[in-house]
N, C-alpha and C positions, 0 to 999 in steps of 0.2 A: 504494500500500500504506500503511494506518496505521502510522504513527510504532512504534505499540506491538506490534507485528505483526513475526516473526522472521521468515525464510527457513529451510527445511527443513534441519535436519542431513544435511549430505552424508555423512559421514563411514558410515552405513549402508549407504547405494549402494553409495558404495566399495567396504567389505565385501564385501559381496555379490559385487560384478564381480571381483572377485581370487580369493574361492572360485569360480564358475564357471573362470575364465582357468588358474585352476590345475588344476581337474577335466581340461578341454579339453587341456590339456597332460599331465598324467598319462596320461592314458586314450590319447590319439596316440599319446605313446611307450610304451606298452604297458606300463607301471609299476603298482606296484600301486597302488591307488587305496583308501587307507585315510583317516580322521578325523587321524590324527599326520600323516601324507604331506603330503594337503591343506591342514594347516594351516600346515606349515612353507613350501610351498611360495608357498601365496598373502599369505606375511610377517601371519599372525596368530594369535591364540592358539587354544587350543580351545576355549574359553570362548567367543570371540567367533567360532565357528564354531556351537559349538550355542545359541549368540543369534538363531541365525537359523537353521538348522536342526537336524531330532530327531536327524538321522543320514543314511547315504549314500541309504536309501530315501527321505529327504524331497525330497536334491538331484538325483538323478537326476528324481524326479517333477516338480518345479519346472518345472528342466529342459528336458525332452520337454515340459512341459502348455505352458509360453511357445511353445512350437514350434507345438501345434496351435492355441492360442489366434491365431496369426498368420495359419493355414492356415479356422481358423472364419470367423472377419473377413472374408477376401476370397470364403468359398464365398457366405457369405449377400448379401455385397457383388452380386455376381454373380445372386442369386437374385432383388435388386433390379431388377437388369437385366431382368431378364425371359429369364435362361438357363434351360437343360431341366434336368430334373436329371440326364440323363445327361452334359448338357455339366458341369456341376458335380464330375461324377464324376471324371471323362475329367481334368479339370483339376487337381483334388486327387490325384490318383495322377499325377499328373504333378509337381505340385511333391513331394510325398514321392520320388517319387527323384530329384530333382535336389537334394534336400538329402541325401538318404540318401548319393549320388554324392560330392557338397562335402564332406560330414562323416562319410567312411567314415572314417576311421581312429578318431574321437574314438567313434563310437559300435558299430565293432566291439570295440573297446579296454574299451568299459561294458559291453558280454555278459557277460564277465570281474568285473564289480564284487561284492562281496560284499552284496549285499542281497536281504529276503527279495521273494516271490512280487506283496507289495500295488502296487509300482509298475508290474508289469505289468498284473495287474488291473484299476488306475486306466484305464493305455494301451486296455485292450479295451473298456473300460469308457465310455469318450471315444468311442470309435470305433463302438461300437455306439447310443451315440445319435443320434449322428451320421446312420449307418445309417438307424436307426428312423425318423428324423425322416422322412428321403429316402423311405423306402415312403409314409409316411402321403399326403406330398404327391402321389406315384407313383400312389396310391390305385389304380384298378381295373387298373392295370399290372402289379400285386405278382399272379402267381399265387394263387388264394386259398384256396388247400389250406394254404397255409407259415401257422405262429403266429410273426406279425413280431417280438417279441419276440427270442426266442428265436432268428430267423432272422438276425436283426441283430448278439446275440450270437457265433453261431456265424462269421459272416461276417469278423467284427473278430476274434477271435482266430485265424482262419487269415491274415487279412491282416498281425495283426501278425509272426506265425510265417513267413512266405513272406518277408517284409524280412529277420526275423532270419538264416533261412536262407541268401538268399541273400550277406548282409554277409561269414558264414561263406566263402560258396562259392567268392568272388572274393577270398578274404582271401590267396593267394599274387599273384597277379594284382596286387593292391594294392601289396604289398608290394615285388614287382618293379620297381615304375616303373610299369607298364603302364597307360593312360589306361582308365578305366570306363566305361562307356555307359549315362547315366542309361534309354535307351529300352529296354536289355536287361530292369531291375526293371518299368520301364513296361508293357510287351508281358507279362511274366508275369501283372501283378494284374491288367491290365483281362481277358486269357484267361483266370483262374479264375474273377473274377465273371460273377453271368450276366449276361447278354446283355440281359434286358431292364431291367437296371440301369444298365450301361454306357452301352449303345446300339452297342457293337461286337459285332456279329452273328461267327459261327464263320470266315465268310470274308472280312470286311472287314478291310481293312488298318488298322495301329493308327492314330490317328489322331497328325497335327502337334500338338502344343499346346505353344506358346512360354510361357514361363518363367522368372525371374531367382531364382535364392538367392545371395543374398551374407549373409547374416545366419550370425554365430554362435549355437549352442544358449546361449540363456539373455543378458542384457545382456555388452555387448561395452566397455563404458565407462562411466562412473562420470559424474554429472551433476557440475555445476560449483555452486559454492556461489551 
């Protein structure tokens, strides 16, 4: 590195990871999750909350988009490989609930949060490109009566609805102690989508698909100077 040449202010990261660390925590213990709350709790001001973000819509959206941004990476990753797109599929509903599973509490806890409609939108929004993308390549697979668009849409806001739902469904069950079964959420999305997306047909059993989430929603640690 030239002599004249600084190293990044850490002190932003930081930031950052202390409003997520505090989100995560508020939202677990079922607190409410305001702009005062979060800033007291992650030792900084409000100032230096909305330095970095508009409000609870930006951080929620953050948030979730670092999540699918992790889940983008390894579909395409995959796609390199030379996987099918239903294996692709099969895969990503696979890691979305085992994180759904890992971070029931922190993100039934954000159903709850007071922001408006746009960071869902974003999430459907994410998701049906995503989609979209998957028909094109699918190409003469896609039934061709459906306007992909639009089919893409519809598909990513039932799927994000079917997660929220279910967080809802098992939120006593959670709450209990009781251990969650990421293949319960599994078995639901790959059965509502069709079949010829999936590749799990009416009678085939759901498939295996191994898995690791260990990642917190959003950075978990501040870089080092």
């Amino acid at each position: 590195m030239a002599s004249d040449e600084r190293a990044p202010d850490p002190r932003p990261a930081r930031t950052r990871a202390a409003i997520y660390a505090a989100a995560r925590e508020l939202s677990a213990a079922d607190g409410e999750v305001t702009v005062n709350a979060l800033a007291k709790r992650a030792g900084v001001s409000r100032a230096a909350f909305y330095s970095h973000f508009g409000g609870l819509d930006d951080l929620i959206g953050a948030m979730v988009h670092e999540l699918l941004d992790g889940i983008r990476v390894e579909t395409v990753a995959l796609f390199h490989q030379g996987r099918s797109v239903q294996e692709i599929v099969q895969y990503s509903a696979a890691v979305t609930s085992a994180y759904v599973v890992e971070h029931h509490a922190f993100l039934r806890g954000a159903i709850d949060w007071k922001f408006t409609q746009r960071p869902y939108m974003g999430l459907v929004r994410i998701y049906a490109e995503l989609f979209e993308h998957a028909f094109q390549v699918l190409g003469d697979e896609v039934p061709s009566h459906l306007p992909q668009r639009e089919m893409s849409r519809f598909l990513a806001g039932g799927y994000i609805h079917v997660i929220a739902a279910w967080l809802l469904d098992t939120e006593e069950k959670a709450l209990a102690g009781e251990e969650l079964d990421p293949r319960e959420l599994l078995t639901i999305l790959l059965r509502v989508l069709p079949f010829w997306f999936t590749g799990v047909g009416p009678e085939d059993p759901i498939p295996e698909v191994p898995v690791r989430v260990d990642d917190e929603p959003g950075p978990t640690a501040a870089p080092t100077a």
